[in-house]
TORTORMAR-69722 format. One record per residue (C-alpha): residue number from 0; x, y, z. Coordinates in Angstrom, 1 decimal. Each point is the difference from the previous one (the first is absolute). Layout:
// TORTORMAR-69722
NODE   pos        u        v        w
NODE   NUM        X        Y        Z
...
END
This chain:
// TORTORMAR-69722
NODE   pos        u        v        w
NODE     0      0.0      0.0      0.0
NODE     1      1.3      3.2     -1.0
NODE     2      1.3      2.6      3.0
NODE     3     -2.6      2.3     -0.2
NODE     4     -2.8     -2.5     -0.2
NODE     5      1.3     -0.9      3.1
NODE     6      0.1      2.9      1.7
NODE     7     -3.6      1.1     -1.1
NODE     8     -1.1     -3.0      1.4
NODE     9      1.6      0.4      3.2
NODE    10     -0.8      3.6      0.2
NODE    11     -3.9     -1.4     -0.5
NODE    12      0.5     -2.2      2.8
NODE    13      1.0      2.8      2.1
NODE    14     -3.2      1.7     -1.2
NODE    15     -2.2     -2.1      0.6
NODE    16      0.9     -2.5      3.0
NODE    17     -1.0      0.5      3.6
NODE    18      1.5      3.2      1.9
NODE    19      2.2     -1.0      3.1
NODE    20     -2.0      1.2      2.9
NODE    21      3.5      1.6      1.3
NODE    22      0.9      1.1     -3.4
NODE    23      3.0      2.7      1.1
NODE    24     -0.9      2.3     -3.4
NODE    25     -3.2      1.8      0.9
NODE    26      0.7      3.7     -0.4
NODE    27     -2.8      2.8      1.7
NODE    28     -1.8      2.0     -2.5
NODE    29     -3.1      1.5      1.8
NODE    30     -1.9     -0.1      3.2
NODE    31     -3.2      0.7      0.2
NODE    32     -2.4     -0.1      3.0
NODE    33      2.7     -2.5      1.6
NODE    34      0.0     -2.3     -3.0
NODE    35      3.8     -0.6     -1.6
NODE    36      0.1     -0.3     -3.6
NODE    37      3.3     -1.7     -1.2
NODE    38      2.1     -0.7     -3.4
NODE    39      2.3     -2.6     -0.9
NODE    40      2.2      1.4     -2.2
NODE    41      2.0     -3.1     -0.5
NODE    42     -2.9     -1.9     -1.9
NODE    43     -0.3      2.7     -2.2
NODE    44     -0.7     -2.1     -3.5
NODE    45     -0.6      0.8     -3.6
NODE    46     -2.5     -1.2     -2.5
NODE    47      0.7     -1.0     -3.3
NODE    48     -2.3      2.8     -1.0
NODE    49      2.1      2.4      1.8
NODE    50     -2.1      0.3      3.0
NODE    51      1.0     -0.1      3.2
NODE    52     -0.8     -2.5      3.4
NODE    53      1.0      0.3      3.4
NODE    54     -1.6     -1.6      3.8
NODE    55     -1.2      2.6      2.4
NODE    56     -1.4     -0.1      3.7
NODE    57     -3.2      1.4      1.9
NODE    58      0.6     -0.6      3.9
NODE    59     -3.3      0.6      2.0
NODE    60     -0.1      1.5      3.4
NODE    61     -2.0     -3.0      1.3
NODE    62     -1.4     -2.5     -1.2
NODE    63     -2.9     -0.4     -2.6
NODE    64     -2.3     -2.3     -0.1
NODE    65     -1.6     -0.8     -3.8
NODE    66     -3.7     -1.3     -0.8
NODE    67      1.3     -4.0     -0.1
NODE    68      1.7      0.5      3.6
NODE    69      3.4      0.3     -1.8
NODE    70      2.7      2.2      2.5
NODE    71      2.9      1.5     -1.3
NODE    72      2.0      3.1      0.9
NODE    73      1.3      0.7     -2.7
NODE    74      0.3     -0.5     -4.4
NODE    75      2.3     -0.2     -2.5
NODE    76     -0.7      1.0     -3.5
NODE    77      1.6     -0.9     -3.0
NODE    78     -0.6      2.9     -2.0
NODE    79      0.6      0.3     -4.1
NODE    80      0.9      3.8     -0.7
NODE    81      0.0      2.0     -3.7
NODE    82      1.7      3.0      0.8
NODE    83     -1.0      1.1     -3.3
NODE    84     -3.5      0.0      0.3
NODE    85      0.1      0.9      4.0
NODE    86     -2.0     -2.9      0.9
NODE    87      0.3     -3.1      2.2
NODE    88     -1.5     -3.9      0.2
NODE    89      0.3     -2.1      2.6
NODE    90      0.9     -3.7     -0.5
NODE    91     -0.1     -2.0      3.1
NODE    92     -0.1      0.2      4.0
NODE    93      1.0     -1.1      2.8
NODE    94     -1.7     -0.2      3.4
NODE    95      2.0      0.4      3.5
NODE    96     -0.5     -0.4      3.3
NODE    97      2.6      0.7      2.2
NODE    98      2.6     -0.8     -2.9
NODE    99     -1.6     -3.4     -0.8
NODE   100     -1.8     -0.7     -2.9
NODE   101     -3.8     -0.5      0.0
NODE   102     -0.9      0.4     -3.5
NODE   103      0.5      1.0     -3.5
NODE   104     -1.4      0.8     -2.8
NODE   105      1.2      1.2     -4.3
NODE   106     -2.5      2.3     -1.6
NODE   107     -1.8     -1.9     -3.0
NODE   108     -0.9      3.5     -2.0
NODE   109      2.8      2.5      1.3
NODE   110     -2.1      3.1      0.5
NODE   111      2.0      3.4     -1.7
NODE   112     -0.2      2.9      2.4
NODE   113      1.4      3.1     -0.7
NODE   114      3.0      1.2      2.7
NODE   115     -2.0      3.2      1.2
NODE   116      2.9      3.3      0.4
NODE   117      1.1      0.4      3.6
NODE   118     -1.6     -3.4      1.2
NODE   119      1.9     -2.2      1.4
NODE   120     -0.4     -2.8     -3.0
NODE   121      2.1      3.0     -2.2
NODE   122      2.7      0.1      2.3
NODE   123      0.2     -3.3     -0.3
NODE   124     -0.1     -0.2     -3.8
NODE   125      2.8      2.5     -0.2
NODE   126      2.2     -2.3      2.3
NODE   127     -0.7     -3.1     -2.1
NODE   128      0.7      2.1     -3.3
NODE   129      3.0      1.1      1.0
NODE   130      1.0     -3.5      1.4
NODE   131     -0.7     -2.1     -3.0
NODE   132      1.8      2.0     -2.2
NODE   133      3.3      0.2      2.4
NODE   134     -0.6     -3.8     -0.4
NODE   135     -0.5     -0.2     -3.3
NODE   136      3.5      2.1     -0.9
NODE   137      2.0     -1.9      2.7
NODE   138      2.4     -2.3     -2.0
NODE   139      0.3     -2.9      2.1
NODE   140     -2.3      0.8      3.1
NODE   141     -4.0      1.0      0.4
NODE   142     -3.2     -2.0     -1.1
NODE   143      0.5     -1.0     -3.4
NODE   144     -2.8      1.0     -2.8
NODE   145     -1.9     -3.1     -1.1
NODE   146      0.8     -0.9     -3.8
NODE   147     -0.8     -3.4     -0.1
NODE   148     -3.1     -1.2     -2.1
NODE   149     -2.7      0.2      2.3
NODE   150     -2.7     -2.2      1.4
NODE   151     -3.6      1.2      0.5
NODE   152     -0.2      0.2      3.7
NODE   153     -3.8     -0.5      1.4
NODE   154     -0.3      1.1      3.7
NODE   155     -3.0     -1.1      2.3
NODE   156     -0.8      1.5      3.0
NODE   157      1.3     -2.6      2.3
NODE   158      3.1     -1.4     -2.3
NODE   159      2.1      1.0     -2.7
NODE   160      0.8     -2.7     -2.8
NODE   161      2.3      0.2     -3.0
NODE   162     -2.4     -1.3     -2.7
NODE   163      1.0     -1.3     -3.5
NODE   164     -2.6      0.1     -2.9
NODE   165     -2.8     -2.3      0.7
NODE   166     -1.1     -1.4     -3.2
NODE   167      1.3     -0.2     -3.2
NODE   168     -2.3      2.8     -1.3
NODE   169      2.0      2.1      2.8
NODE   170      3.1      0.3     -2.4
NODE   171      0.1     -0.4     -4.2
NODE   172      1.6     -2.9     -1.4
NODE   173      0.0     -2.0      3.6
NODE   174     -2.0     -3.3     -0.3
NODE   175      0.8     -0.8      4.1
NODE   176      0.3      2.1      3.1
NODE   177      3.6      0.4      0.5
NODE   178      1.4     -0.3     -3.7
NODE   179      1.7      2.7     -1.9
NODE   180     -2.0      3.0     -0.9
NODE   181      0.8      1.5     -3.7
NODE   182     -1.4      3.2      1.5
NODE   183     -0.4      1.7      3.4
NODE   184     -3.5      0.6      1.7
NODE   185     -1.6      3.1     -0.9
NODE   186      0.9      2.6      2.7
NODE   187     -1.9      1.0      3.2
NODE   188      0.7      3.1      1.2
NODE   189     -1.9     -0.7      3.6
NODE   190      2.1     -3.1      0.3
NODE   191      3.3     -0.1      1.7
NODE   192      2.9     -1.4     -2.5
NODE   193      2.5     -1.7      1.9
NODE   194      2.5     -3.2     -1.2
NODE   195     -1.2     -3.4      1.2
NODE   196      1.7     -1.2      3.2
NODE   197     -0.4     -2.8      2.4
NODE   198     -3.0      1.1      2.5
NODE   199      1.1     -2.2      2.5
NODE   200      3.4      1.6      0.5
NODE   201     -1.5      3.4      0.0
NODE   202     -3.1      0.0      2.1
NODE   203      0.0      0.2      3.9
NODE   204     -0.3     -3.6      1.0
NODE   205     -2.5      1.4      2.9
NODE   206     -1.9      1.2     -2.5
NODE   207     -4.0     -1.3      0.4
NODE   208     -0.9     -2.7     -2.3
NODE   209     -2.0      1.0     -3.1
NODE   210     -3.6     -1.0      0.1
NODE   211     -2.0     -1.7     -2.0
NODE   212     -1.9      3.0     -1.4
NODE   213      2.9      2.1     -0.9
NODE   214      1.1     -1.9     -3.0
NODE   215      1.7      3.1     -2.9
NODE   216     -1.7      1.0     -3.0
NODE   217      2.2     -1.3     -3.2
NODE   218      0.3      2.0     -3.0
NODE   219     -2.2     -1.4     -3.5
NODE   220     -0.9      1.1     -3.1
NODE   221     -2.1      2.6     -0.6
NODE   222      0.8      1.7      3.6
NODE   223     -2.3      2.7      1.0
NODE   224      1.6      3.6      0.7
NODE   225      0.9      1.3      3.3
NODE   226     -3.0      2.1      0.0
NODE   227     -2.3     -2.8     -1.7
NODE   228      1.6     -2.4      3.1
NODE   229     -0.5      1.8      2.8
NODE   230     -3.8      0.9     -0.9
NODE   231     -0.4     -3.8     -0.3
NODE   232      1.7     -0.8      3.1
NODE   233     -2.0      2.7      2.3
NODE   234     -2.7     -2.2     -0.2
NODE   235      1.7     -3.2      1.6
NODE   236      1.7      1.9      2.3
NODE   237      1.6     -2.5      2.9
NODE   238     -0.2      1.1      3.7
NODE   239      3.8     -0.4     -0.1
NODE   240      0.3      2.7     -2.3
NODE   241     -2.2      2.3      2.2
NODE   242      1.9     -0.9      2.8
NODE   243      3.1      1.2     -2.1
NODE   244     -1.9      3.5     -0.1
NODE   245     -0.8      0.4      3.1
NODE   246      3.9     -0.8      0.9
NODE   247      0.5      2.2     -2.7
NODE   248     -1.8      2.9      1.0
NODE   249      1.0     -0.1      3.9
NODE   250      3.3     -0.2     -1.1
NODE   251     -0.4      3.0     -2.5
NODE   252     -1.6      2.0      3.2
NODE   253      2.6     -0.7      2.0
NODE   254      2.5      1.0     -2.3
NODE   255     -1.8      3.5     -0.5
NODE   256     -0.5      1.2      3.5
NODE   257      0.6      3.0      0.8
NODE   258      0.7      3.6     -2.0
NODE   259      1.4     -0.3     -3.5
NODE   260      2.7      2.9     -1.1
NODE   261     -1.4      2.0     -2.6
NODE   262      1.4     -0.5     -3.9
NODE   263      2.1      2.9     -1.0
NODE   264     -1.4     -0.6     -3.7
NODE   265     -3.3     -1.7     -1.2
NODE   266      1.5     -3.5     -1.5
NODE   267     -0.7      0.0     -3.9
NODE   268     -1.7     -3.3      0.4
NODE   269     -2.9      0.7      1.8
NODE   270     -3.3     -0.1     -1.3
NODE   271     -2.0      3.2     -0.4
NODE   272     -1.9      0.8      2.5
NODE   273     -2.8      0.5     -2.6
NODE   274      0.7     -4.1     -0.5
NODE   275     -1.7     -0.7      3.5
NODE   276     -3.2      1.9     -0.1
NODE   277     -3.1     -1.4     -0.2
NODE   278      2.0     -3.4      1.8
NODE   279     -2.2     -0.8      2.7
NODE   280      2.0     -0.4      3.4
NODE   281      1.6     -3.1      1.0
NODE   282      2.8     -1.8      2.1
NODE   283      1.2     -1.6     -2.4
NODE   284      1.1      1.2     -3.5
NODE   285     -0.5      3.0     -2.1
NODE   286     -2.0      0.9      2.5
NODE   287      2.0     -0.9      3.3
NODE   288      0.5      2.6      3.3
NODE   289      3.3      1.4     -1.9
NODE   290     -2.2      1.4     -2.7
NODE   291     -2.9      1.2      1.4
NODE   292      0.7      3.5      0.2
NODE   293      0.1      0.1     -4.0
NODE   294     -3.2     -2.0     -0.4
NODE   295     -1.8      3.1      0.5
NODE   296      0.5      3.6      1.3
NODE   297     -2.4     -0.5      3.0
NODE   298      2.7     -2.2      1.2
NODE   299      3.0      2.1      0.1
NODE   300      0.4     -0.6      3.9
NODE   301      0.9     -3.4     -0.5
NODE   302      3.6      1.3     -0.5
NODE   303     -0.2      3.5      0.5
NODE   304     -1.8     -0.9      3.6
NODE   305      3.0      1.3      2.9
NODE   306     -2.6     -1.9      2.8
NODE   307     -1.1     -3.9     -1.9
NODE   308     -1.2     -2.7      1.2
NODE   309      0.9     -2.9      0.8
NODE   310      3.3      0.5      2.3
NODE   311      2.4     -2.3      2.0
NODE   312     -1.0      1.3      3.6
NODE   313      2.9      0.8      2.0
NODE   314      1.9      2.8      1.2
NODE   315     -3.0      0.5      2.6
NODE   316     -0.4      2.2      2.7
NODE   317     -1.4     -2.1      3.1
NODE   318     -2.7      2.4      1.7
NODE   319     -3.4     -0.1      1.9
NODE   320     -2.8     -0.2     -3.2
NODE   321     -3.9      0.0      1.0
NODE   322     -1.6     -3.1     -0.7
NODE   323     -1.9     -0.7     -3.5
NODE   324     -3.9      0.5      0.9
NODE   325     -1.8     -2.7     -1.9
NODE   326     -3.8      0.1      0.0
NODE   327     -0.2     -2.6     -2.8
NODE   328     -3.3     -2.3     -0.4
NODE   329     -1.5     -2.6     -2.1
NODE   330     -1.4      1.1     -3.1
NODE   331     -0.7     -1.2     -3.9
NODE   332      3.0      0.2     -2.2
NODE   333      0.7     -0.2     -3.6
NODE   334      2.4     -2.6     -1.3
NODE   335      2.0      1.0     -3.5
NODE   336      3.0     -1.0     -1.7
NODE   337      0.9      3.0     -1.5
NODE   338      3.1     -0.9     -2.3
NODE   339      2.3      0.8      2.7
NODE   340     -0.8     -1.4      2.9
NODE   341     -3.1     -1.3      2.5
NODE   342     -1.8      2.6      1.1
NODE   343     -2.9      0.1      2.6
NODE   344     -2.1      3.0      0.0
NODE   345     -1.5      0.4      3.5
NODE   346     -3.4      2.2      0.5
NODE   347     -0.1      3.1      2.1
NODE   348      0.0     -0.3      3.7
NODE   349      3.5     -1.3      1.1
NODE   350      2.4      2.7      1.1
NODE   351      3.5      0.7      1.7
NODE   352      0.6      3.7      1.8
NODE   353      4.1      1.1      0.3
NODE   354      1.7      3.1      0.6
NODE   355     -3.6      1.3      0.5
NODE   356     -1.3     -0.8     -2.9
NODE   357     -2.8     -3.1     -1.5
NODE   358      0.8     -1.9     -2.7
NODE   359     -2.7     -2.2     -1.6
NODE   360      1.2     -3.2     -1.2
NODE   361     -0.6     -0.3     -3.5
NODE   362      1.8     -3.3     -1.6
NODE   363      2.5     -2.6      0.7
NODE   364      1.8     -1.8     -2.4
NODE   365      3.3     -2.2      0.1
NODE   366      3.3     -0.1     -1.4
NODE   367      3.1     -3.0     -0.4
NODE   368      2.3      0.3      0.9
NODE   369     -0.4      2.9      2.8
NODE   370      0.8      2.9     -1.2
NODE   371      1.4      2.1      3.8
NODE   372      3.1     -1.6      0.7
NODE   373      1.3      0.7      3.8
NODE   374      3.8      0.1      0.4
NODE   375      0.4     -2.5     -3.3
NODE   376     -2.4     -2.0      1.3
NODE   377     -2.7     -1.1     -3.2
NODE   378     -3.5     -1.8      0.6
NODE   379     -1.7     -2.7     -1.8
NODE   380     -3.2      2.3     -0.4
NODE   381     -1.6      3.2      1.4
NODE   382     -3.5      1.4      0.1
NODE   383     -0.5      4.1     -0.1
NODE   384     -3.1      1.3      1.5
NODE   385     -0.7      3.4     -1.7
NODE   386     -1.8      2.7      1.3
NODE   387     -1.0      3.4     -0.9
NODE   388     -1.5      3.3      2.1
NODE   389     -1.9      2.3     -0.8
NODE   390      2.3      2.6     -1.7
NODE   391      1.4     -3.1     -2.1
NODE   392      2.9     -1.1      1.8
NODE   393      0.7     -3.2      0.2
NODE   394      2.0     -2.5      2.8
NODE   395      1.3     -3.5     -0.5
NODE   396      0.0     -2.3      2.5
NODE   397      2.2     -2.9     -1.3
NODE   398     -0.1     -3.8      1.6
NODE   399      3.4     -2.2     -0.5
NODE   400     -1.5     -3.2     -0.4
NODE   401      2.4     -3.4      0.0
NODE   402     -0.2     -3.5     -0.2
NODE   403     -1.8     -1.7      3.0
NODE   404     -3.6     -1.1      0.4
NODE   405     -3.2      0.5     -2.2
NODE   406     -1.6      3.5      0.6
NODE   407     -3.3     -0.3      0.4
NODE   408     -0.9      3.5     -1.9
NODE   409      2.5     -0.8     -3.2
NODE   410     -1.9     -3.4     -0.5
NODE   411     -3.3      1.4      0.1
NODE   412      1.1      2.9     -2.7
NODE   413      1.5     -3.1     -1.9
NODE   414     -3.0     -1.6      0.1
NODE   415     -1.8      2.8     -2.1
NODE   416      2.5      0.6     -1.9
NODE   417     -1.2      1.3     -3.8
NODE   418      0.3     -2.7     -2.9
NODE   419      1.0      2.9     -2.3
NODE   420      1.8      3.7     -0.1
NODE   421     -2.3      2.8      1.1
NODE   422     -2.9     -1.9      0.8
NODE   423     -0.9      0.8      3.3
NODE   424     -1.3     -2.6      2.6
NODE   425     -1.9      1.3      3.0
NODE   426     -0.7     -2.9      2.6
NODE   427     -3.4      0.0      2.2
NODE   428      2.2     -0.3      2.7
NODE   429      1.6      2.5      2.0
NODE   430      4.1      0.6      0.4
NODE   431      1.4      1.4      2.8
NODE   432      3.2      2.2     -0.8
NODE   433      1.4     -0.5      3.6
NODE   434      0.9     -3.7      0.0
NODE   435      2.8      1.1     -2.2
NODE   436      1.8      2.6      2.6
NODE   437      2.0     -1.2      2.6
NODE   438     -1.1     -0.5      3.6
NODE   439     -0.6      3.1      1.6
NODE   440      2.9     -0.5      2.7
NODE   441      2.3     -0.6     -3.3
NODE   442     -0.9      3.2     -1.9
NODE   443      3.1      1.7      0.4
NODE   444      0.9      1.4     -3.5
NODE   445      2.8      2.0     -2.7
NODE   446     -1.5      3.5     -1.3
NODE   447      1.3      1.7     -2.8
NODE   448     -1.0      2.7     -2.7
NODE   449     -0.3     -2.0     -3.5
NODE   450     -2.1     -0.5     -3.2
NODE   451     -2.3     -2.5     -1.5
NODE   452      2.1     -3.0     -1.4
NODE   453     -1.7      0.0     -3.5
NODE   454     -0.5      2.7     -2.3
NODE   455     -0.4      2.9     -0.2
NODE   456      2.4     -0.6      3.3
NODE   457     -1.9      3.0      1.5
NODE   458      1.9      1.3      3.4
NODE   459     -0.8      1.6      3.1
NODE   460     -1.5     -3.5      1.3
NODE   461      0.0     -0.9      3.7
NODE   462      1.7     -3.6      0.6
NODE   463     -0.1     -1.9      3.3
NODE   464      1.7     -3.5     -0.6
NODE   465     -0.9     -2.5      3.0
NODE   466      3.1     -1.9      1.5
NODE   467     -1.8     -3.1      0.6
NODE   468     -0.9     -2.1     -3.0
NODE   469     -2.9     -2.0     -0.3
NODE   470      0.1     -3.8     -1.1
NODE   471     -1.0     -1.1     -3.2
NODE   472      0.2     -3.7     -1.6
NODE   473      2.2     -1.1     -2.7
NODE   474     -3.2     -1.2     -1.5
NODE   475     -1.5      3.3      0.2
NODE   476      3.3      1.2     -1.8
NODE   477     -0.1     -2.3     -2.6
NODE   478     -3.8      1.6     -0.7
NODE   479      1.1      3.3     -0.4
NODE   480      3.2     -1.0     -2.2
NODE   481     -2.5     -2.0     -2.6
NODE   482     -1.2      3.5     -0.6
NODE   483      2.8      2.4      0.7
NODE   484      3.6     -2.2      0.0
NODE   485      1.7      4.3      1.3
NODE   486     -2.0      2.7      0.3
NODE   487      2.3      2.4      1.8
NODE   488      1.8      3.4     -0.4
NODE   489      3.6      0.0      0.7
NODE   490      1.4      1.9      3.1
NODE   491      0.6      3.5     -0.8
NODE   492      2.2      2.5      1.5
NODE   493     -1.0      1.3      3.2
NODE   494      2.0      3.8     -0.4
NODE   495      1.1      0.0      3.7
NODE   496     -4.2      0.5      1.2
NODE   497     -0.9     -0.6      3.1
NODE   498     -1.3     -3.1      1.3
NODE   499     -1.9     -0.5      3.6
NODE   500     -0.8     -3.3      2.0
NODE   501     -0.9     -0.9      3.1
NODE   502      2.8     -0.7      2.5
END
């Protein structure tokens, strides 16, 4: 085998084999909120394309606790990088806890996102850029560029296998899997080229088995487009791959805690602002939290906003505050899905009074994961009570809710839970809004000047965030994720505001 053939492969192996839990080449790059980002600059690698991989580290403040009971404190990322286009992929992950592996998983459709200026992900772009080129000049030492003929590499969600063509309609002129092709496959550009190796020298050997059901989609004839592929796949979607999101999108809020410096110049790549309008509002996508603020101009708080919502609670001042006065009572409700969330309209005639003032509760409605975070800490759900006086304003009360027992109140709203989008359900029954507050000897709460957490992100809202969750199931989880897998706004900056609770 030729030298550099070699050295591609081994470089590959680096790549993508298991990172040593006491791997001595982590380099700080960014803390945010008390969570270390990290670079190894030593697995910098290079493409055959010309693009650019390297392994980088998100290490929690505590530990976090997924939707399947996984715990981990912290993830690596294998990350593909353009630095022409600005943009990064990820490839693959790996779960710690404590420096031991719990799981892993490689990205079957590496999703493109573009390195946004001043964030964190274009600092680390830059690095990665200007390490894969030092590689690629050094004469002897670096990460080789891979210039091997490649193999189509097809990546599952909870392996990664080095396929070969399938069939003999894979590759012209081959009559068996595994003979000569006359010609190569037709290119994939959402695919990840890489030379053939031997998996079982280059995979962790702690690595969980591959299941049944994650068997890799071979290339054929006729093969449908990205675009066409993707629309055919949303369909069939697995729960593995909406567990992969909802890593995904913690991980993606974790990463973007916290203020982000303002971009001495507007990056020529970014869309219009003129391109997002009429988008409706989303967390995900086109129309995700980073973009509201130019789906419409009713929105511009969203990121011109100096006092959002939600925030990671700390910094407090520990003082005397006066009790919540809850005068809530049974009364009808309306039940909706509204395209966002659950929402449960609640009839006039249960109030709260603070700082001298009553507030009539008018909805509650639920979010996952919670969106108040308190010192790091981040809950599997929350529900926000809203309520409004008479000149308009409006307080949130907001409930922490974790994994426990059944709660009585969720499972009756579950129960009457709409079989469609805006079609409202309203039970005979009566609900009453105080079996979701704490007891009244555990009331004591965070209070804080905010905003709404969904557009138009309007400010000038009261908060009070109880310290004592209340218990939910996982089963009672797993309802709300059939509908709504993340429905939350990430952290924003708190801008040194002051923050109250009870000592």
């Amino acid at each position: 085998m030729r030298s550099s053939q070699i050295k591609s492969l081994l470089a590959l192996a680096a790549a993508f084999g298991a990172c040593a839990a006491d791997a001595s080449n982590w380099q700080p790059m960014a803390t945010l909120n008390g969570q270390s980002i990290e670079l190894d600059k030593t697995r910098v690698g290079r493409l055959a394309d010309g693009r650019a991989t390297a392994w980088s580290r998100l290490s929690l403040p505590q530990e976090l606790i997924d939707e399947t009971g996984m715990r981990y404190t912290a993830v690596e990322a294998l990350n593909r990088y353009d630095c022409e286009k600005h943009s990064f992929a990820t490839l693959k992950r790996i779960y710690r806890r404590d420096g031991k592996r719990v799981s892993a998983e490689t990205i079957g459709v590496p999703r493109e996102m573009a390195a946004e200026p001043g964030s964190t992900d274009d600092r680390l772009l830059a690095e990665i850029c200007k390490a894969s080129v030092a590689h690629a000049a050094a004469p002897d030492g670096g990460v080789p560029v891979v210039d091997v003929k490649p193999t189509i590499v097809y990546a599952d969600v909870r392996s990664a296998e080095v396929a070969a063509p399938a069939s003999e309609k894979d590759v012209k002129g081959t009559d068996k899997p595994g003979e000569k092709a006359d010609a190569k496959p037709a290119e994939r550009p959402r695919y990840i080229e890489l030379p053939k190796i031997d998996k079982s020298k280059v995979e962790d050997p702690n690595a969980p088995a591959k299941g049944a059901d994650a068997k890799e989609e071979k290339p054929g004839k006729g093969a449908k487009t990205d675009k066409a592929a993707a629309a055919a796949a949303k369909p069939t979607e697995r729960p593995a791959d909406r567990i992969t999101a909802y890593r995904a999108e913690l991980e993606r809020q974790y990463a973007g805690s916290g203020p982000r410096r303002a971009a001495k110049a507007k990056s020529r790549r970014e869309p219009a602002e003129t391109e997002y309008r009429d988008i409706p509002w989303s967390y995900e996508g086109a129309g995700a939290p980073a973009n509201w603020a130019k789906l419409n101009p009713d929105y511009a708080a969203c990121a011109a906003g100096k006092r959002q919502s939600p925030i990671d609670i700390r910094d407090t001042i520990r003082v005397d505050l006066e009790p919540i006065k809850f005068a809530y009572k049974p009364s009808h409700v309306t039940i909706i899905d509204n395209g966002h969330t659950i929402e449960v309209n609640v009839a006039e005639g249960s109030a709260m009074r603070i700082m001298e003032r009553d507030y009539q509760l008018v909805q509650f409605h639920f979010h996952k994961p919670g969106e108040e975070r308190i010192n790091g800490r981040m809950f599997d759900m929350a529900v926000h009570l809203v309520h409004r006086d008479e000149a308009g304003r409006v307080a949130v009360v907001a409930v922490p809710l974790e994994k426990g027992s059944e709660n009585p109140l969720i499972q009756w709203v579950w129960n009457n839970l709409p079989l469609d989008k805006d079609q409202p359900v309203s039970p005979s029954a009566p609900l009453d809004p105080s079996l979701l507050l704490p007891p009244p000897d555990k009331r004591a709460y965070y209070t804080y000047m905010g905003s709404l957490t969904t557009p138009p992100c309007t400010e000038d809202v009261l908060w009070m965030v109880f310290k004592q969750p209340m218990e939910v199931s996982p089963q009672q989880i797993g309802v709300f994720s059939h509908l709504y897998l993340s429905n939350a706004r990430p952290v924003q900056a708190s801008n040194g505001r002051l923050i109250k609770e009870n000592r």
